[in-house]
N, CA, C and O atoms as CSV, one atom per row, in Angstrom:
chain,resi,resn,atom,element,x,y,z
A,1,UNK,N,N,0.842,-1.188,0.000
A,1,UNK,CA,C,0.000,0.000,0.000
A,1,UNK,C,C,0.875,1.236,0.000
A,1,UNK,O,O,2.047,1.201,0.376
A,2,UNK,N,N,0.479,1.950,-0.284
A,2,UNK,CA,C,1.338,3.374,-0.349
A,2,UNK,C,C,0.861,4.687,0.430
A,2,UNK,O,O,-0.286,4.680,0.876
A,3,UNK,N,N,1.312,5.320,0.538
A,3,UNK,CA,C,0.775,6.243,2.096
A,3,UNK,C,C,-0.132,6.767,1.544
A,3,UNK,O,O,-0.951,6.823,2.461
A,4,UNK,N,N,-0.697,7.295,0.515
A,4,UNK,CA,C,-2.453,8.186,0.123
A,4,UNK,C,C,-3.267,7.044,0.554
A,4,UNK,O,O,-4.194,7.431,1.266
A,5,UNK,N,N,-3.247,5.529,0.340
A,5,UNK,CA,C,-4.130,4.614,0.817
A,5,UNK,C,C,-4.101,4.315,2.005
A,5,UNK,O,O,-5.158,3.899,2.479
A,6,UNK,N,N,-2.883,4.419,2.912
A,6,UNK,CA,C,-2.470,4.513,4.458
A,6,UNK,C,C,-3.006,5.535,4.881
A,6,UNK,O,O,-3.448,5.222,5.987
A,7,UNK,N,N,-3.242,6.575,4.680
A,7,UNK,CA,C,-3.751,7.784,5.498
A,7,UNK,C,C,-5.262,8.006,4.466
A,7,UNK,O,O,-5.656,9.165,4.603
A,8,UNK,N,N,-5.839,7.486,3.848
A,8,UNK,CA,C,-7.215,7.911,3.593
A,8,UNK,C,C,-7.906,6.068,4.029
A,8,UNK,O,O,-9.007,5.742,3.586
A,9,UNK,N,N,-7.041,5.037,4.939
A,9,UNK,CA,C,-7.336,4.646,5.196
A,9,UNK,C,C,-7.736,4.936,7.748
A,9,UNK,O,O,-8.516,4.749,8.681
A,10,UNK,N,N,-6.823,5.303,7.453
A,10,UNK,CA,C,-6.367,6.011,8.522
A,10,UNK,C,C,-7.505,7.023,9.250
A,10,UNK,O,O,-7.938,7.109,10.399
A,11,UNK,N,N,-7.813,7.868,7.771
A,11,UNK,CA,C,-8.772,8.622,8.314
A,11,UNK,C,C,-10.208,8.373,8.255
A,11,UNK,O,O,-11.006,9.074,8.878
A,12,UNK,N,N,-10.588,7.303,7.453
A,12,UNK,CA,C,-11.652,6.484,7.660
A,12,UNK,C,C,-11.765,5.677,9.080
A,12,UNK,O,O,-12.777,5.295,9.668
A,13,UNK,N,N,-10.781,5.583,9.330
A,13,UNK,CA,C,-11.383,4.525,10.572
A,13,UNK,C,C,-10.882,5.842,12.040
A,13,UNK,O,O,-10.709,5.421,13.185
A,14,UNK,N,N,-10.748,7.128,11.749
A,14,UNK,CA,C,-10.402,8.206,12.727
A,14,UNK,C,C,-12.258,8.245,12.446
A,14,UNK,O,O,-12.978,7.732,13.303
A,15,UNK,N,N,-12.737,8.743,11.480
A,15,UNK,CA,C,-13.918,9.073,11.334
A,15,UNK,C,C,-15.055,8.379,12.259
A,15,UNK,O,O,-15.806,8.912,13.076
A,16,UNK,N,N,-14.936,6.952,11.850
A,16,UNK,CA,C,-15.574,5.806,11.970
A,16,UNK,C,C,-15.403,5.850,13.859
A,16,UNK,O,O,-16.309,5.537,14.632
A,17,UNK,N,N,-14.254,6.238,14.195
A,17,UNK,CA,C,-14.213,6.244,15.724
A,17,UNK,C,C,-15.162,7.526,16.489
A,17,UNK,O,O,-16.034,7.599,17.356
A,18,UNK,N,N,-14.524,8.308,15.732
A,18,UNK,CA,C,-15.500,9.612,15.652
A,18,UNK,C,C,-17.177,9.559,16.157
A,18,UNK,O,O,-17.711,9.717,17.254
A,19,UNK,N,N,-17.751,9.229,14.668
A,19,UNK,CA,C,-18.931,8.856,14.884
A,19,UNK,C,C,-19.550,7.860,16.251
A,19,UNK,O,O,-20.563,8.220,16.851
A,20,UNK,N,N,-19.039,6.997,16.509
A,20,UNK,CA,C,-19.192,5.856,17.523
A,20,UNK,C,C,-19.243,6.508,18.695
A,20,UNK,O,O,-20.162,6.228,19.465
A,21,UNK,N,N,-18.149,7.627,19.105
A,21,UNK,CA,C,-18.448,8.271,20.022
A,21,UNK,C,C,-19.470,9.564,19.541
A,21,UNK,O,O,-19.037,9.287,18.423
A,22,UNK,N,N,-19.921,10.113,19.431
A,22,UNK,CA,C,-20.710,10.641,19.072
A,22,UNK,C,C,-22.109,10.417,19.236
A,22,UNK,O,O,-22.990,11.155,19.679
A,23,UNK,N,N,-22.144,9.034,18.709
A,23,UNK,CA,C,-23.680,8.483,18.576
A,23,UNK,C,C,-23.474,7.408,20.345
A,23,UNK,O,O,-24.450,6.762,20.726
A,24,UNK,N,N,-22.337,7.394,21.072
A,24,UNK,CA,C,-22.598,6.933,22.663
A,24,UNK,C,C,-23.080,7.771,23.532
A,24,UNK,O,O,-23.728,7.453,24.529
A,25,UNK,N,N,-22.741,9.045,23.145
A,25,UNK,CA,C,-22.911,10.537,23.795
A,25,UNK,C,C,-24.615,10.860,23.302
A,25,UNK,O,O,-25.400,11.502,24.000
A,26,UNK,N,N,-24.811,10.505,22.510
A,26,UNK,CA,C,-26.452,10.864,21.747
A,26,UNK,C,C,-26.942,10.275,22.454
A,26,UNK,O,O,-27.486,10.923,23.349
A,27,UNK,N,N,-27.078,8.696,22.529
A,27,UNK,CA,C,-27.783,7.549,23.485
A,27,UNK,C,C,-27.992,8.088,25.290
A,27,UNK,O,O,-29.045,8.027,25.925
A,28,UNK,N,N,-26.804,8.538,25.737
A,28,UNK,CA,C,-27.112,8.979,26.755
A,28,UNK,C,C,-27.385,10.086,27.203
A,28,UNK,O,O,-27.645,10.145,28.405
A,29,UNK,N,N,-27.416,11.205,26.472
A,29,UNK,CA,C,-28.482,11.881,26.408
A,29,UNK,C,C,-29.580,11.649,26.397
A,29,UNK,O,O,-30.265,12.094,27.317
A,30,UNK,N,N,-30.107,10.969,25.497
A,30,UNK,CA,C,-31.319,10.568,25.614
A,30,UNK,C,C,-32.089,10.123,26.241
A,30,UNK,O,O,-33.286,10.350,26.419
A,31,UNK,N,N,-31.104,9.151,26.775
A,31,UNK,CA,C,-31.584,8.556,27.808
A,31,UNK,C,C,-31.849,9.143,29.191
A,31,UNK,O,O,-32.839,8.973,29.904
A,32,UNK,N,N,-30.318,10.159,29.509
A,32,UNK,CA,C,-30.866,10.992,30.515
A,32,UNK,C,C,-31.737,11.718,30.755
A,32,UNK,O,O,-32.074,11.910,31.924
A,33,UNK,N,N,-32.588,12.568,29.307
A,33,UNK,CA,C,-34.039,13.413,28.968
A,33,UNK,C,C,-34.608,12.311,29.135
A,33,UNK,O,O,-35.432,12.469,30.036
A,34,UNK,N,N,-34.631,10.818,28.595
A,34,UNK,CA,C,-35.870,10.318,29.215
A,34,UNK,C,C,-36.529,10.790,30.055
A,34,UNK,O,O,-37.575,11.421,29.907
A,35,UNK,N,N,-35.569,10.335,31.757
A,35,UNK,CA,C,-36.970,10.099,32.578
A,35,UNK,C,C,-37.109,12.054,33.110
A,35,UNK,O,O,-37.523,12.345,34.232
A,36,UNK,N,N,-36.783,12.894,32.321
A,36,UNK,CA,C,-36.889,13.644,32.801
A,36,UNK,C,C,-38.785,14.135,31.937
A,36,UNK,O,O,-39.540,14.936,32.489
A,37,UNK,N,N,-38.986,13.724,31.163
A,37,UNK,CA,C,-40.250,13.499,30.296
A,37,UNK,C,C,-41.828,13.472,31.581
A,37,UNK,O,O,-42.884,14.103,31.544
A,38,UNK,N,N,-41.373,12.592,32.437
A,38,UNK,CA,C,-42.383,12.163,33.703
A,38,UNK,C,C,-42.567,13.480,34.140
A,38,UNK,O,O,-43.623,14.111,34.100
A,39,UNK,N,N,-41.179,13.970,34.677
A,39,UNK,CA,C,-41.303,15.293,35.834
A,39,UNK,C,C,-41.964,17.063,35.049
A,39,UNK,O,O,-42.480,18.059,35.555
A,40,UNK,N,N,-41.489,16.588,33.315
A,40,UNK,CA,C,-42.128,17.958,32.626
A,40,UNK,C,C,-43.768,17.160,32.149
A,40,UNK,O,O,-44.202,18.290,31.924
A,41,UNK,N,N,-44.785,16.396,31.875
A,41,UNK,CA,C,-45.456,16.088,32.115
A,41,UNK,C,C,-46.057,16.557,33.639
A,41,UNK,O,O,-46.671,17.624,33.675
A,42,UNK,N,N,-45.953,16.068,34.428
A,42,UNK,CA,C,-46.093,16.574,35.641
A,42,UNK,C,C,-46.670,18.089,36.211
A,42,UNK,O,O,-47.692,18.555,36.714
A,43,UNK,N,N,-45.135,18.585,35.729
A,43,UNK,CA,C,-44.869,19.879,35.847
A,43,UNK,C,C,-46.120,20.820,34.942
A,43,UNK,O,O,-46.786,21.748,35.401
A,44,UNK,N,N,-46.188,20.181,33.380
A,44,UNK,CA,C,-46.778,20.921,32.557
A,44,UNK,C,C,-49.013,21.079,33.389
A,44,UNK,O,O,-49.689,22.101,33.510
A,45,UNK,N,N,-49.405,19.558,33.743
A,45,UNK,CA,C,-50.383,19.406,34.374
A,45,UNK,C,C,-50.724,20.624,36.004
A,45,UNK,O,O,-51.721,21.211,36.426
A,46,UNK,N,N,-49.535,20.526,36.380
A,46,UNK,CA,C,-49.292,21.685,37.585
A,46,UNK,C,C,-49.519,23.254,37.259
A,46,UNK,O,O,-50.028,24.228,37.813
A,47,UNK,N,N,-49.164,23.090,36.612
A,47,UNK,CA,C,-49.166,24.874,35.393
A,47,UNK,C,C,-50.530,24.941,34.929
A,47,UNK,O,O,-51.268,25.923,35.009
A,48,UNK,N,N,-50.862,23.572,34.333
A,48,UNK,CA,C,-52.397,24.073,34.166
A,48,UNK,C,C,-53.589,24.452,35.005
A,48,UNK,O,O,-54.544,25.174,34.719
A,49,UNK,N,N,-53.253,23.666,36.325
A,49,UNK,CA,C,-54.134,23.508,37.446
A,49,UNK,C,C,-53.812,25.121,37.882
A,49,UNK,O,O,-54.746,25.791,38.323
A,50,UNK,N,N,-52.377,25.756,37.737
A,50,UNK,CA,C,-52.600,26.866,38.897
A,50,UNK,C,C,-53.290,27.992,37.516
A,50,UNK,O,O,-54.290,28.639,37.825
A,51,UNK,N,N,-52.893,28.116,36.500
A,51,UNK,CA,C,-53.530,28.709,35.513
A,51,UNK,C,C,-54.895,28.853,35.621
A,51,UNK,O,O,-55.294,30.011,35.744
A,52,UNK,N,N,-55.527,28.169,35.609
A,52,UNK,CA,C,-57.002,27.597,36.151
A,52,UNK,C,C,-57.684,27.955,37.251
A,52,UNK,O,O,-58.914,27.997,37.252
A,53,UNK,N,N,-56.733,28.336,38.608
A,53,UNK,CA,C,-57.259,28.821,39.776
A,53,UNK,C,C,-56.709,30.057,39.996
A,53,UNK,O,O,-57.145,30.659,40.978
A,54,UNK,N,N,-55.648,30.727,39.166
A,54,UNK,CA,C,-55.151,31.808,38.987
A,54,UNK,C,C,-56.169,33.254,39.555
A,54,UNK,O,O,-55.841,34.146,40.338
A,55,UNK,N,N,-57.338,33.072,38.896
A,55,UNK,CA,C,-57.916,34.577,39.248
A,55,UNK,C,C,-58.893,33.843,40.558
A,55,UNK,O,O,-58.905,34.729,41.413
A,56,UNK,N,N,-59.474,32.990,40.947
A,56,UNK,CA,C,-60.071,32.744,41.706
A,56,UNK,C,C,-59.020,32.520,42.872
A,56,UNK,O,O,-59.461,31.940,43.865
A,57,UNK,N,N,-57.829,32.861,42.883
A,57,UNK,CA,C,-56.722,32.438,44.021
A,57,UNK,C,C,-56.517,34.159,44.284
A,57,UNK,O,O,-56.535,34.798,45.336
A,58,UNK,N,N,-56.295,34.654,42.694
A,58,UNK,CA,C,-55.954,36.212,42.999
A,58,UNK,C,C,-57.550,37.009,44.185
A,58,UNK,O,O,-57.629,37.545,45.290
A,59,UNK,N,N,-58.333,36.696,43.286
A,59,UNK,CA,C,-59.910,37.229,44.107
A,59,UNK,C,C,-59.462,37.329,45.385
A,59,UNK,O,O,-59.083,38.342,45.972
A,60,UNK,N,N,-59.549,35.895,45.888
A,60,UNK,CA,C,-59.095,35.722,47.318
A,60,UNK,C,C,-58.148,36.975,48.142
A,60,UNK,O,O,-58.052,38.026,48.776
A,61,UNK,N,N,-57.671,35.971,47.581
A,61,UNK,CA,C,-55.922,37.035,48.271
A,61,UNK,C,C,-56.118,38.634,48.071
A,61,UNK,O,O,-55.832,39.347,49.032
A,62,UNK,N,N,-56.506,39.129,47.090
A,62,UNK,CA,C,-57.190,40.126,47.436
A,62,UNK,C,C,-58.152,40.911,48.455
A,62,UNK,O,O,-58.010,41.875,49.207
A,63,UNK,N,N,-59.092,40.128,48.155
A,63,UNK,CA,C,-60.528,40.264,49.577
A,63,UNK,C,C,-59.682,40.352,50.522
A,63,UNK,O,O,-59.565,41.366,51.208
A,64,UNK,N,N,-58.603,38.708,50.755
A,64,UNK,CA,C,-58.169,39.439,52.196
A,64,UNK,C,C,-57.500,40.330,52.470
A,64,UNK,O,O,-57.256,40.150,53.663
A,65,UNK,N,N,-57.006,41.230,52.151
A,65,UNK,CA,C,-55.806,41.520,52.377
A,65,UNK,C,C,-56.466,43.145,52.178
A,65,UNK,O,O,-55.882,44.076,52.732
A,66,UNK,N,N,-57.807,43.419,51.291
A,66,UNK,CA,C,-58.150,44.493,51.530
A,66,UNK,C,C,-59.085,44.781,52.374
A,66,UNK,O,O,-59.379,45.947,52.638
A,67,UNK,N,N,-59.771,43.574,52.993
A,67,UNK,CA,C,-61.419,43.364,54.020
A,67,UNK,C,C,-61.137,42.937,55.316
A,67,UNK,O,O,-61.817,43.183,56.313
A,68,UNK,N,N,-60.012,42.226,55.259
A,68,UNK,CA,C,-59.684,41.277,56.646
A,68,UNK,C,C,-59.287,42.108,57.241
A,68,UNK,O,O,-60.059,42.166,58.198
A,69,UNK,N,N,-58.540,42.878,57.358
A,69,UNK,CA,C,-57.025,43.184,58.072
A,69,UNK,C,C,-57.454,43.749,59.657
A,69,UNK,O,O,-56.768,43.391,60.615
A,70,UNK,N,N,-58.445,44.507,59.814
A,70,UNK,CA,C,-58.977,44.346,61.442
A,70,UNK,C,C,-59.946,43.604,61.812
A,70,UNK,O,O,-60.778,43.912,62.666
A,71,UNK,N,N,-59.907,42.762,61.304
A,71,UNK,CA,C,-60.452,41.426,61.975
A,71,UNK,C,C,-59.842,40.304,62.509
A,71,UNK,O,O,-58.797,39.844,62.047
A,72,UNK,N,N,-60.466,39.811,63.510
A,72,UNK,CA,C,-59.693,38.782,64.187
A,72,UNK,C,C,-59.853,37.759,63.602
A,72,UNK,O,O,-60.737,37.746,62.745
A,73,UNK,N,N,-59.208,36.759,63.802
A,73,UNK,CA,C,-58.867,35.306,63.118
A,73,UNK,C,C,-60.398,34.363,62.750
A,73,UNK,O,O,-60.628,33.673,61.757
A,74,UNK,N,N,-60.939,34.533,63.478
A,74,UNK,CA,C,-61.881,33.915,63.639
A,74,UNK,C,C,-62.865,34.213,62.681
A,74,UNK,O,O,-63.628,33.502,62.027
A,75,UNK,N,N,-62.618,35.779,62.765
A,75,UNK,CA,C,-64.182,36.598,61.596
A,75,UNK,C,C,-63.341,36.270,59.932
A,75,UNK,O,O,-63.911,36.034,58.867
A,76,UNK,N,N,-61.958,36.354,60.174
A,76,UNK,CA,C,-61.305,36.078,58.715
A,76,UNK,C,C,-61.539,34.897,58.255
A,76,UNK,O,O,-61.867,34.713,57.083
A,77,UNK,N,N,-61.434,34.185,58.909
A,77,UNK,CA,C,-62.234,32.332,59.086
A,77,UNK,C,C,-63.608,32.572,58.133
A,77,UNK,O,O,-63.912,32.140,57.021
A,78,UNK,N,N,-64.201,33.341,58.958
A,78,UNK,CA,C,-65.423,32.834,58.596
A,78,UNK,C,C,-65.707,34.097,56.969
A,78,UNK,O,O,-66.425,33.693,56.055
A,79,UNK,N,N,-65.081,35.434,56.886
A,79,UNK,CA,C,-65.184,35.741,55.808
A,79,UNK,C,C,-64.681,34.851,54.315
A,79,UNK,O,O,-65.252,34.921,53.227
A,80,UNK,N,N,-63.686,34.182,54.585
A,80,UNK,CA,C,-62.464,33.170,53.558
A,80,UNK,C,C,-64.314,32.617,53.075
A,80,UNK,O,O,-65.075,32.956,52.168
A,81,UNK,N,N,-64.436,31.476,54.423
A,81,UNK,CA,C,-65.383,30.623,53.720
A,81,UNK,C,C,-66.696,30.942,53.172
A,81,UNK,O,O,-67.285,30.115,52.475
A,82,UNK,N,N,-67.267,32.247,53.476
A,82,UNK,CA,C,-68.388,32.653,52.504
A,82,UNK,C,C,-67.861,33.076,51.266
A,82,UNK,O,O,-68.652,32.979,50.328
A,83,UNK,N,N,-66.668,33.547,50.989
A,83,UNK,CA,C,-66.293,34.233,49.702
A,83,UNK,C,C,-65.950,32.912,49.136
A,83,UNK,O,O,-66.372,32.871,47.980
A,84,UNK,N,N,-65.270,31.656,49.525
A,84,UNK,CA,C,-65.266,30.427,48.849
A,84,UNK,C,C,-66.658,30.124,48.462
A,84,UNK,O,O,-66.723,29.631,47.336
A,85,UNK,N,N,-67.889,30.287,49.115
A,85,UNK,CA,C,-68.843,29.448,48.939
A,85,UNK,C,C,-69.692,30.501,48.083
A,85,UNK,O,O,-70.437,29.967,47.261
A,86,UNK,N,N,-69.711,31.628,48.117
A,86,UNK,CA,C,-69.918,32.633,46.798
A,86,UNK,C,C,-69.224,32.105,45.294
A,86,UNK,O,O,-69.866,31.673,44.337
A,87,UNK,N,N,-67.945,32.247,45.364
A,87,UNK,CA,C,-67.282,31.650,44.133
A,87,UNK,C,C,-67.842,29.998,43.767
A,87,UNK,O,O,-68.236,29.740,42.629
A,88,UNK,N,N,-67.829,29.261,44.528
A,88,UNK,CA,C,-68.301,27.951,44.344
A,88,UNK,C,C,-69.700,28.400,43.572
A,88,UNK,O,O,-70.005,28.096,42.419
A,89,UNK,N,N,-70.409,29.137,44.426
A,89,UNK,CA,C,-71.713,28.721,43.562
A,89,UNK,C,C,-72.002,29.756,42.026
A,89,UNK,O,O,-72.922,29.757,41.208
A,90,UNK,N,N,-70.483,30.729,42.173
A,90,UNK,CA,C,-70.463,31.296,41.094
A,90,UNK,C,C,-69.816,30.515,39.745
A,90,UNK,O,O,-70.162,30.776,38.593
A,91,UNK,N,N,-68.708,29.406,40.156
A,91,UNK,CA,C,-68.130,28.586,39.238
A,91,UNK,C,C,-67.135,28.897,39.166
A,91,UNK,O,O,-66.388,28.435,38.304
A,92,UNK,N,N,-66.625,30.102,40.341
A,92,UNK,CA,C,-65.001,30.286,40.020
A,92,UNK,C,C,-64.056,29.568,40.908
A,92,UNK,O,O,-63.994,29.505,42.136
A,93,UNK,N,N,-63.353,29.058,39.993
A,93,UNK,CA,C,-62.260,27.699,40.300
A,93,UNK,C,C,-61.235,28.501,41.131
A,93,UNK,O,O,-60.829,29.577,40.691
A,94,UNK,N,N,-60.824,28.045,42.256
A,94,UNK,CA,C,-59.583,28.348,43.102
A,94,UNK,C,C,-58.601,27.249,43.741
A,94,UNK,O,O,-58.853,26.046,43.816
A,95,UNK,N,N,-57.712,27.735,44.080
A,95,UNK,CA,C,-57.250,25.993,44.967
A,95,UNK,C,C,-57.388,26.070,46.150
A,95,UNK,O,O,-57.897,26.957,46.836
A,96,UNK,N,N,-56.855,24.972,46.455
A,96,UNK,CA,C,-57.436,24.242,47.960
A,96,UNK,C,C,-56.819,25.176,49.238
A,96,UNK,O,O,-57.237,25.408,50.373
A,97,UNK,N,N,-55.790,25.534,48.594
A,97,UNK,CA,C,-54.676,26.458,49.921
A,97,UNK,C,C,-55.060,27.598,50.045
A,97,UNK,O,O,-54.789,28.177,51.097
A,98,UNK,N,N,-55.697,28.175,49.173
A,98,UNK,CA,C,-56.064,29.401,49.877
A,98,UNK,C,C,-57.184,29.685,50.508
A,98,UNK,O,O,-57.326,30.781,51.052
């Protein structure tokens, strides 16, 4: 063989190594985004739920914070749960924590 076939053999199998790593590094990537797929699923369902209770969470937090504030614990108690049970029977969605 003569060295143009030695070195364009040379650099075929540099290539060929090349690629191999390349496409080991792809695989585990991939694999590492796998299970990350579960937690943005997840995540994406979470986003929708607070999206969803967004203004019926804002309402809230509002009322209190402009109606409550000299009232004692007890009357704030009991204002929270009529303004929940107003929105309930109005259809506006809030979450559970507030």
């Amino acid at each position: 063989m003569d060295d143009a076939a030695m070195k364009e053999k040379q650099d075929l199998l540099d290539d060929a190594e090349s690629c191999k790593k390349k496409m080991s590094n792809a695989v585990a990537l991939i694999d590492g985004l796998g299970g990350e797929k579960i937690r943005w699923t997840e995540s994406s369902a979470q986003f929708e739920r607070q999206i969803k209770d967004m203004v019926g969470d804002v309402l809230l937090a509002t009322g209190f914070l402009s109606y409550s504030g000299p009232f004692n614990q007890e009357y704030r108690t009991l204002l929270m749960q009529q303004w929940k049970k107003e929105m309930d029977s109005r259809h506006i969605p809030y979450s559970e924590l507030s």
